[in-house]
OpenMM code with the backbone's topology and positions (N, CA, C; nanometers):
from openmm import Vec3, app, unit

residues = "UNK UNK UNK UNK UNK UNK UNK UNK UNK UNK UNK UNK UNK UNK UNK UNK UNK UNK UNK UNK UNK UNK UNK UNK UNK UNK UNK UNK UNK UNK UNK UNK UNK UNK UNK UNK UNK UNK UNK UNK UNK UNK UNK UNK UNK UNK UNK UNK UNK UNK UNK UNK UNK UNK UNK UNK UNK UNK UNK UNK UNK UNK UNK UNK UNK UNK UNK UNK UNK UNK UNK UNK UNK UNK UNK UNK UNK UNK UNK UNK UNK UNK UNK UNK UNK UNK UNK UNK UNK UNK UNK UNK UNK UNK UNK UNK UNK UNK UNK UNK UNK UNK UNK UNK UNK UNK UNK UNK UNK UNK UNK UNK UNK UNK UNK UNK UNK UNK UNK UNK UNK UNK UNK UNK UNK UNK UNK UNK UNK UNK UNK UNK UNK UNK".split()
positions = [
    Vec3(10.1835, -0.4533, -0.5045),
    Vec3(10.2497, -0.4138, -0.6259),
    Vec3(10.3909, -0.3676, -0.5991),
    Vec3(10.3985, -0.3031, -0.4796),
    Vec3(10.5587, -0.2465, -0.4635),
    Vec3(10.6508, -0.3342, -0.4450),
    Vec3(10.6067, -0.4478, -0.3647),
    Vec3(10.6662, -0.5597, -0.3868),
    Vec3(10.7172, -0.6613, -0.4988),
    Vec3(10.6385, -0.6534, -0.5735),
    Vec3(10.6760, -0.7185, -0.7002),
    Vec3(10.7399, -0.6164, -0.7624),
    Vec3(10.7448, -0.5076, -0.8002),
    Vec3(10.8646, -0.4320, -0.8994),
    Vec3(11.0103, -0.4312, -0.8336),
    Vec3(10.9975, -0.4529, -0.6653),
    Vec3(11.1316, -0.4357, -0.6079),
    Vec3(11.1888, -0.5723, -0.6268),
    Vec3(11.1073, -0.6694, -0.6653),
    Vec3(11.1784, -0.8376, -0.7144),
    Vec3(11.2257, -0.7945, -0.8963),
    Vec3(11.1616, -0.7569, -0.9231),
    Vec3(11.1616, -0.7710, -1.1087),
    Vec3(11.3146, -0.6779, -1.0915),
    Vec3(11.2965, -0.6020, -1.0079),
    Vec3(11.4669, -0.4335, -0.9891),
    Vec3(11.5805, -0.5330, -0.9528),
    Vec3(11.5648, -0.6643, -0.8523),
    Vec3(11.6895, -0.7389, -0.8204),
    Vec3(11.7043, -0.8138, -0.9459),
    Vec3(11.6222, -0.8787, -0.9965),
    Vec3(11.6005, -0.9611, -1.0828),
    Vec3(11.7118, -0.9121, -1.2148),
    Vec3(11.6871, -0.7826, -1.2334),
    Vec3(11.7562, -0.6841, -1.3194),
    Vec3(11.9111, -0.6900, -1.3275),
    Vec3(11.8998, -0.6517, -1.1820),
    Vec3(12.0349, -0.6366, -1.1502),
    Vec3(12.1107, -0.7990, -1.0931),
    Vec3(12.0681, -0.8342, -1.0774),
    Vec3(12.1473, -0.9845, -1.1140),
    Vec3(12.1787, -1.0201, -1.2033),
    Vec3(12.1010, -0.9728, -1.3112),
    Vec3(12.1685, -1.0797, -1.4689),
    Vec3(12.2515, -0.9988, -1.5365),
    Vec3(12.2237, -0.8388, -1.4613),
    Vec3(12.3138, -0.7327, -1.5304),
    Vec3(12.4803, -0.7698, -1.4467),
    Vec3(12.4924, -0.8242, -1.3460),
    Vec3(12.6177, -0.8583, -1.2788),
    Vec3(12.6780, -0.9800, -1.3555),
    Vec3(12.5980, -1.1022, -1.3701),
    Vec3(12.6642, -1.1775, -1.4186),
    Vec3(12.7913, -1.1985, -1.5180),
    Vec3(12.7495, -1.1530, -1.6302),
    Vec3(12.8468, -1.1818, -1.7374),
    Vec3(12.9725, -1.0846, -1.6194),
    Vec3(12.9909, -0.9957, -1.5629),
    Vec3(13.1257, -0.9570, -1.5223),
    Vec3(13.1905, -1.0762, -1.4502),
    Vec3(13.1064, -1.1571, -1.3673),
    Vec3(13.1833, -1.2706, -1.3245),
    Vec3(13.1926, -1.4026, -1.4014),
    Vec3(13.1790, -1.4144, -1.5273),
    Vec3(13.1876, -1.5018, -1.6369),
    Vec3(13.3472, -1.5648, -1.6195),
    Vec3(13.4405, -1.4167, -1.6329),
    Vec3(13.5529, -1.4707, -1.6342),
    Vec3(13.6111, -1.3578, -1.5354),
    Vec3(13.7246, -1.4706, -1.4507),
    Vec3(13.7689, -1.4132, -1.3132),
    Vec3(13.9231, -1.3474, -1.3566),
    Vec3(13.9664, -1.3299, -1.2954),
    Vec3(14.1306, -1.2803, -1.3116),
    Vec3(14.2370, -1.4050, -1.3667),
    Vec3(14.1424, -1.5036, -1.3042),
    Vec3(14.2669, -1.6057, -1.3844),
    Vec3(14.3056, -1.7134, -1.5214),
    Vec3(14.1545, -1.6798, -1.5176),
    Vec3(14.0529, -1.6880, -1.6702),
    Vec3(14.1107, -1.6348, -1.7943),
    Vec3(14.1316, -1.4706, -1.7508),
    Vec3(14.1508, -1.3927, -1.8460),
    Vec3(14.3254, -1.4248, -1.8453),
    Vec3(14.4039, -1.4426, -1.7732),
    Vec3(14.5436, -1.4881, -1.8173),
    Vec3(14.5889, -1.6221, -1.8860),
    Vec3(14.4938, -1.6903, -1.8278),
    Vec3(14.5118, -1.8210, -1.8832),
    Vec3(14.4749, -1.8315, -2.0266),
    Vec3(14.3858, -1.7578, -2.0739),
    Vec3(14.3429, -1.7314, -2.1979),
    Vec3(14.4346, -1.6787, -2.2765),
    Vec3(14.4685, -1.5590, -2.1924),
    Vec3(14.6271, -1.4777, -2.2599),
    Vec3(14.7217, -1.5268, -2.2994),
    Vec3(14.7636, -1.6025, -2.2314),
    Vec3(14.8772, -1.7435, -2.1845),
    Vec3(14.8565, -1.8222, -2.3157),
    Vec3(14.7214, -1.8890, -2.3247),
    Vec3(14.7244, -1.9855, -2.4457),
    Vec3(14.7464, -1.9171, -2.5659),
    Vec3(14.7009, -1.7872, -2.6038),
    Vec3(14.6709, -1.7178, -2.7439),
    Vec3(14.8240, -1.6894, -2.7711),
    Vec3(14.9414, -1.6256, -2.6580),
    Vec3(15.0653, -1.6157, -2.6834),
    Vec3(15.1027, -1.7406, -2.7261),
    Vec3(15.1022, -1.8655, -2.6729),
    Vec3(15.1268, -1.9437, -2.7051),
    Vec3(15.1754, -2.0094, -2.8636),
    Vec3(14.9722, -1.9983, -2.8891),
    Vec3(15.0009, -2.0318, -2.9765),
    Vec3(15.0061, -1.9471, -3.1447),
    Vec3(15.0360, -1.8009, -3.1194),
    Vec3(15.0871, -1.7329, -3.1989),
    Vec3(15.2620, -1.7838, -3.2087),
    Vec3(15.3144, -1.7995, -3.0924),
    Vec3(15.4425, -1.8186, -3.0888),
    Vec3(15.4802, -1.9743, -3.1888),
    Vec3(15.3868, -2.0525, -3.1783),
    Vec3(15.4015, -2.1724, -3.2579),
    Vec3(15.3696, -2.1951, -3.3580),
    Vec3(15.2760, -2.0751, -3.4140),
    Vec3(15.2475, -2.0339, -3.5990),
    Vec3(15.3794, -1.9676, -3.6147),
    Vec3(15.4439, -1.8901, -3.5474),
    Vec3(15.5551, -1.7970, -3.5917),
    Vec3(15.6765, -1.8950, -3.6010),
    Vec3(15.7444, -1.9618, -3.5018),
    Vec3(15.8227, -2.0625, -3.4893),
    Vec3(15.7754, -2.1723, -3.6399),
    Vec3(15.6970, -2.2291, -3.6087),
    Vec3(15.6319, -2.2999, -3.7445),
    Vec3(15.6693, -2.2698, -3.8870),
    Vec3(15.6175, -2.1085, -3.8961),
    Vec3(15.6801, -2.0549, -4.0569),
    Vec3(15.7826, -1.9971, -4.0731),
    Vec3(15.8591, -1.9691, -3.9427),
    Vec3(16.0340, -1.9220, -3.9670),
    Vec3(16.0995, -2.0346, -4.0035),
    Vec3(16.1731, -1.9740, -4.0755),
    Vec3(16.2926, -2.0990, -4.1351),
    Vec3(16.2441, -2.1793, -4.2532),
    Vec3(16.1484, -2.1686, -4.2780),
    Vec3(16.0706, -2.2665, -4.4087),
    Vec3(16.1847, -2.2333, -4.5266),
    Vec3(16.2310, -2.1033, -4.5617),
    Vec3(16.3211, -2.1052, -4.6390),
    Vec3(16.4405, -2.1260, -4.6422),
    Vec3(16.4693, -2.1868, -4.5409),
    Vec3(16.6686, -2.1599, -4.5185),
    Vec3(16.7358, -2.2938, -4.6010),
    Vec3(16.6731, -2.3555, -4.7172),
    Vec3(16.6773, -2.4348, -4.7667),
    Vec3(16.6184, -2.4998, -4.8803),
    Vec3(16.6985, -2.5783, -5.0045),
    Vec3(16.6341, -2.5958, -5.1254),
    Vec3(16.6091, -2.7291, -5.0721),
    Vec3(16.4572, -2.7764, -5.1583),
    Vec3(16.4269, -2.9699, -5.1324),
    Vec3(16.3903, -2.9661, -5.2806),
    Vec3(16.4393, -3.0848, -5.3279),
    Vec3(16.4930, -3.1312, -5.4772),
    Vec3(16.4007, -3.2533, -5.4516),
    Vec3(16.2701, -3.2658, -5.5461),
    Vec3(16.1998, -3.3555, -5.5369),
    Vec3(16.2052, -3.4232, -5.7141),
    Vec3(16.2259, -3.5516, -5.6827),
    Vec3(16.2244, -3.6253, -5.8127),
    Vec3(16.1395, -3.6782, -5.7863),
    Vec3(16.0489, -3.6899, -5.9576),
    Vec3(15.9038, -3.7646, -5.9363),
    Vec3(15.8311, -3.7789, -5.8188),
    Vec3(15.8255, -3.6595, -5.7347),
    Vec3(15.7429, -3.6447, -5.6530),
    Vec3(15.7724, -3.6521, -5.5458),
    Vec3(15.9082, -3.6877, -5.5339),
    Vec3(15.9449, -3.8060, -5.3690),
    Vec3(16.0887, -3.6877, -5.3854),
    Vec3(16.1084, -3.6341, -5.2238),
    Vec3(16.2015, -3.5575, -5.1578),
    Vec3(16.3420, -3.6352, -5.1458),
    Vec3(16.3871, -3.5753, -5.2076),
    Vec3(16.5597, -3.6924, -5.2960),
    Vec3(16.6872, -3.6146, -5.2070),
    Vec3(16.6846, -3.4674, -5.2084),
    Vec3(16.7900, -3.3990, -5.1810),
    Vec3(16.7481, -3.2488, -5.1296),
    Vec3(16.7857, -3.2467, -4.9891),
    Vec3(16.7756, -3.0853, -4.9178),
    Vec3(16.9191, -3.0304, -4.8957),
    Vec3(16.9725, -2.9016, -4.9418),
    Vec3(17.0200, -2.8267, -4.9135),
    Vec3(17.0307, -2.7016, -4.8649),
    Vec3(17.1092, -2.6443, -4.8039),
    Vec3(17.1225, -2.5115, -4.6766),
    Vec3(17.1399, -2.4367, -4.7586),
    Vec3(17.0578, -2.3411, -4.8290),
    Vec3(17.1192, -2.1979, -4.8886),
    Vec3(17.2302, -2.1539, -4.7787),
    Vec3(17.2458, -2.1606, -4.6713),
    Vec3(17.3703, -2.0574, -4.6141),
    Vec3(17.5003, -2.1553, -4.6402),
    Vec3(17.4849, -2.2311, -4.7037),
    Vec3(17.6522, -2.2731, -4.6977),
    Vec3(17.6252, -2.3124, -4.8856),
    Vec3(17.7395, -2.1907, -4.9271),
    Vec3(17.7641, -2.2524, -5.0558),
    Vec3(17.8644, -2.3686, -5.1306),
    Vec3(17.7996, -2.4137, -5.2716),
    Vec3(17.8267, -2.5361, -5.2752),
    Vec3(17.8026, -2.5344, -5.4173),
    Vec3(17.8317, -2.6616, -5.4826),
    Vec3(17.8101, -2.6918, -5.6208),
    Vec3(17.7717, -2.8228, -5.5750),
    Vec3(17.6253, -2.9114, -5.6623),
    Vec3(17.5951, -3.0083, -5.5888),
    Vec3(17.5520, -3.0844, -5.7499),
    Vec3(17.6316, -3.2045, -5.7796),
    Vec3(17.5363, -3.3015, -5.8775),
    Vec3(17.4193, -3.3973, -5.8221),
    Vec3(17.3330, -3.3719, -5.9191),
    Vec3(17.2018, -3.4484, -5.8928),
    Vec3(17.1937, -3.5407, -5.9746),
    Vec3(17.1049, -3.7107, -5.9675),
    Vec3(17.0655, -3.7613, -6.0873),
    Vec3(17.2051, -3.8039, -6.1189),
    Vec3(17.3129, -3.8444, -6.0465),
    Vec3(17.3925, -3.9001, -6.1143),
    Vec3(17.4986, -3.8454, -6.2198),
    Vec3(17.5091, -3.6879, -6.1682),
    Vec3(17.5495, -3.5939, -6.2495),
    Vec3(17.5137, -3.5603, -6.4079),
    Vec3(17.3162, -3.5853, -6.3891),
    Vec3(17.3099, -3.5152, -6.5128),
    Vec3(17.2711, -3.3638, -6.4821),
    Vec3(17.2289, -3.3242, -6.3701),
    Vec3(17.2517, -3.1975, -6.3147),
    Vec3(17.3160, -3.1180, -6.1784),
    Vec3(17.3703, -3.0316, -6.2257),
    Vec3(17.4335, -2.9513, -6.1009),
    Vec3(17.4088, -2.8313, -6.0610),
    Vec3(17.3756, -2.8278, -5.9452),
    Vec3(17.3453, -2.7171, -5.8527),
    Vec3(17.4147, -2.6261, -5.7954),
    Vec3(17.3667, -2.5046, -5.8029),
    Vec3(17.4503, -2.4344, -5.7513),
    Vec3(17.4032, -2.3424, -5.6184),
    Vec3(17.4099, -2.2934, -5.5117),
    Vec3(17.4076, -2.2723, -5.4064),
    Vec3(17.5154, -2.1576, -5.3831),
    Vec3(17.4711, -2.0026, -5.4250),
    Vec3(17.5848, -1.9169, -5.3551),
    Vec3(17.4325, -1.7706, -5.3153),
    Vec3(17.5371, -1.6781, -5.1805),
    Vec3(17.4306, -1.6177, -5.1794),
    Vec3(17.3324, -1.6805, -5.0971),
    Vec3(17.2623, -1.7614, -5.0781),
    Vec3(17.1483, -1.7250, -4.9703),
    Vec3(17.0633, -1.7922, -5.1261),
    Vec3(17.1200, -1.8278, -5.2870),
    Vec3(17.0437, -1.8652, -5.3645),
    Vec3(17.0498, -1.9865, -5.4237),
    Vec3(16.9730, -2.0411, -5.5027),
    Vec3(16.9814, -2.2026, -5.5811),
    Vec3(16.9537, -2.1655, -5.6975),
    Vec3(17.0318, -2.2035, -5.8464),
    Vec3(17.0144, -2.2061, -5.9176),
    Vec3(17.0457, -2.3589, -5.9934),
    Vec3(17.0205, -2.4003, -6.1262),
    Vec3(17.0895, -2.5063, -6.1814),
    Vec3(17.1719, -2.4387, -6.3009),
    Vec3(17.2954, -2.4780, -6.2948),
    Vec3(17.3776, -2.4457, -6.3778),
    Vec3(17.3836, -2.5703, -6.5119),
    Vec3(17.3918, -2.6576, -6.4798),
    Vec3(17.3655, -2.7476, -6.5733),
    Vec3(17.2564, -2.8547, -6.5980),
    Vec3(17.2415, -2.8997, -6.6956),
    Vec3(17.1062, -2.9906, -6.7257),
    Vec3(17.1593, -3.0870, -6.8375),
    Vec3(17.1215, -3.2093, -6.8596),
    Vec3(17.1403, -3.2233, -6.9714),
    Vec3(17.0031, -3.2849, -7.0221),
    Vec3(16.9209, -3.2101, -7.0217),
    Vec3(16.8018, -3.1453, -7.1164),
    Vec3(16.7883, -3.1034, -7.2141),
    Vec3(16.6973, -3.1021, -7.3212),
    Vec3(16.7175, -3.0580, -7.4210),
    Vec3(16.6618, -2.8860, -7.4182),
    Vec3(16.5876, -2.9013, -7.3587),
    Vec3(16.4973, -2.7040, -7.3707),
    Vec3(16.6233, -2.6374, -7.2569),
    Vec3(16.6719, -2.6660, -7.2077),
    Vec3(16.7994, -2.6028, -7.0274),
    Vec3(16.6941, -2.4879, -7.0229),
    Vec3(16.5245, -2.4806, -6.9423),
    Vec3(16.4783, -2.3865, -6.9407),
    Vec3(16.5289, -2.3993, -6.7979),
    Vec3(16.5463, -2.4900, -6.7058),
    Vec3(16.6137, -2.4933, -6.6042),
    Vec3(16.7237, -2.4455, -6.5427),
    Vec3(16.7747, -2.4243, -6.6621),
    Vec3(16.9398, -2.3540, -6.6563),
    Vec3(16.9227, -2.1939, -6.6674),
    Vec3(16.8053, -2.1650, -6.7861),
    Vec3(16.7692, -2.0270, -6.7568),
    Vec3(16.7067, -1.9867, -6.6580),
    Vec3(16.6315, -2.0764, -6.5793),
    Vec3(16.5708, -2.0031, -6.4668),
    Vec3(16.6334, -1.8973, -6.4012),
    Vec3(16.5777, -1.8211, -6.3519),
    Vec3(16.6246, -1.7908, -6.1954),
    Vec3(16.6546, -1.7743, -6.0953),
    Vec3(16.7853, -1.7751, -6.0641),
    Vec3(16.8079, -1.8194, -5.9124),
    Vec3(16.6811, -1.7940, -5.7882),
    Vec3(16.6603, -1.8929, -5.6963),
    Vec3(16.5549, -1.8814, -5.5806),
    Vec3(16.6257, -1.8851, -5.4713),
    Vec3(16.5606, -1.8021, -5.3846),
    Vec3(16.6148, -1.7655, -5.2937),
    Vec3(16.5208, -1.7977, -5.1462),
    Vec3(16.5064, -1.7790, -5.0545),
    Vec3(16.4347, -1.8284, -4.9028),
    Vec3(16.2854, -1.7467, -4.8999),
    Vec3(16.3126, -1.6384, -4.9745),
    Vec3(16.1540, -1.5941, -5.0209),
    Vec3(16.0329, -1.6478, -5.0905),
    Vec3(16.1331, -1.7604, -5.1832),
    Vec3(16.0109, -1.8357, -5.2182),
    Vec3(16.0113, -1.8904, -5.4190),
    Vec3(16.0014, -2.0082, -5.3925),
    Vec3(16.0021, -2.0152, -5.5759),
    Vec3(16.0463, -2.0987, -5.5819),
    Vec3(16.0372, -2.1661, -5.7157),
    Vec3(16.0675, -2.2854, -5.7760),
    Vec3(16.1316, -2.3084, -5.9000),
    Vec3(16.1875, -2.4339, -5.9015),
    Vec3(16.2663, -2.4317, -6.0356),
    Vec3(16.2643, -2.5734, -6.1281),
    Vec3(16.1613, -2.5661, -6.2342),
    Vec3(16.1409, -2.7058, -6.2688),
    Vec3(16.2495, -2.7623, -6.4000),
    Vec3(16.2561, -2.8673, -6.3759),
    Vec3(16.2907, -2.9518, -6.4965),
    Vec3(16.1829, -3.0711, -6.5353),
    Vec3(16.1244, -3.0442, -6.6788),
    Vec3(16.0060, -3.1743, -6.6930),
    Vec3(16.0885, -3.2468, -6.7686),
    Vec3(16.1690, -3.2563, -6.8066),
    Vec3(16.2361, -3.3949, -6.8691),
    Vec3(16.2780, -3.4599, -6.7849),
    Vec3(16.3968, -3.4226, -6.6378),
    Vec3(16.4149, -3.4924, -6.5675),
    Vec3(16.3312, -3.5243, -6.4386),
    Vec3(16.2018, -3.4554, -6.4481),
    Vec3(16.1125, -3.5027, -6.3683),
    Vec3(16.1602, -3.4415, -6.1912),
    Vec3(16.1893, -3.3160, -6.2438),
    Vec3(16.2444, -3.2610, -6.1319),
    Vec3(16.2074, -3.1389, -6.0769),
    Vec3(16.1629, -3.0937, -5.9494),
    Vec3(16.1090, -2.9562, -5.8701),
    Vec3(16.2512, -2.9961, -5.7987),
    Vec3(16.2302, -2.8144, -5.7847),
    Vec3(16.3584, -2.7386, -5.6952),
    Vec3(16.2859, -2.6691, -5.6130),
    Vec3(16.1944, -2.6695, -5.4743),
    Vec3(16.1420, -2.5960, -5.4627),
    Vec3(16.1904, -2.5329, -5.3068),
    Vec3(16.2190, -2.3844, -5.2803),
    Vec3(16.2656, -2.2833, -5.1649),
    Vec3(16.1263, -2.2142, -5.1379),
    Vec3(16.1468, -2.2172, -5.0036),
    Vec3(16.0640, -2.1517, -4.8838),
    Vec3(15.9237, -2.2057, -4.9281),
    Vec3(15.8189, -2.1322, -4.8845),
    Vec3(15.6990, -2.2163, -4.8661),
    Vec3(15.6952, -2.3409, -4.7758),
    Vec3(15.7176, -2.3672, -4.6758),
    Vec3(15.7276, -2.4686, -4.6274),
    Vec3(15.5892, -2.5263, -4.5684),
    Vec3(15.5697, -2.6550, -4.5829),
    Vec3(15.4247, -2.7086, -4.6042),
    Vec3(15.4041, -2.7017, -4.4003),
    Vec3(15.3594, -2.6823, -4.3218),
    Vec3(15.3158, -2.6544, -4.1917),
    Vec3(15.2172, -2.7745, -4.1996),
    Vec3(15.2454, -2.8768, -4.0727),
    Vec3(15.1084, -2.9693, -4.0992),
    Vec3(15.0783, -2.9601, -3.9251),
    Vec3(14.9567, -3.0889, -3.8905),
    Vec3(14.9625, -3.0629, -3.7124),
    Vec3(15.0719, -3.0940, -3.6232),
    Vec3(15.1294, -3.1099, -3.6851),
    Vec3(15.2570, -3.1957, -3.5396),
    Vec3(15.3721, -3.0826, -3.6117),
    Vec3(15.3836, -2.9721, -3.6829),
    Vec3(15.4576, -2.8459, -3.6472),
    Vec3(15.3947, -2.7475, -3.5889),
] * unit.nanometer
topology = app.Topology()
chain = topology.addChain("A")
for resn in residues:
    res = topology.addResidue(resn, chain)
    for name in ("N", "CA", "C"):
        topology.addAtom(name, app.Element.getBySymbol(name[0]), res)
């Protein structure tokens, strides 16, 4: 009998050792290593999404501009113009009949949009769509 409890006592203490050697010293950096990684490439990824308006007609990406450099910009052949001062985008002109476009609100790199449904037009800042290959 003394024999068998002093097997079942190693027995114990072997499986109680294991998991510490699961992962070695270089395990645990390499792990470290990847997780910095790829925090650094979600962060890189969603910086900058705003530093810029994209002017989508009927759906399809027509015209991007740099909020940091201001500007007055016609769209559509100059039935609308943009304006760009500030770090913001607004439309100053439309030739729409509701100009709820014109009342909007300037948008800025924080985030927002600015529609026109007659001319079939999004103004849309920051949010930037992140897919796998960013």
């Amino acid at each position: 009998m003394k024999g068998r409890s002093s097997a079942c006592g190693k027995e114990k203490s072997g499986v109680a050792a294991a998991p510490r050697t699961i992962f070695k010293k270089w395990d645990i950096l390499l792990i470290a290593v990847l997780l910095v990684a790829a925090a650094l490439s979600v962060a890189f990824a969603l910086r900058g999404g705003g530093d810029e308006a994209r002017v989508y007609v009927d759906g399809v990406l027509r015209y991007t501009f740099a909020l940091d450099t201001d500007g007055v910009y016609d769209i559509l052949d100059g039935r609308m113009t943009l304006e760009v001062r500030d770090g913001k985008v607004s439309v100053t002109r439309s030739d729409c009949e509701g100009q709820e476009c014109v009342h909007s609100a300037p948008q800025s790199a924080e985030g927002g949009m600015i529609v026109c449904l007659p001319n079939h037009v999004v103004i849309q800042v920051g949010e930037r769509e992140v897919d796998a290959v960013t």
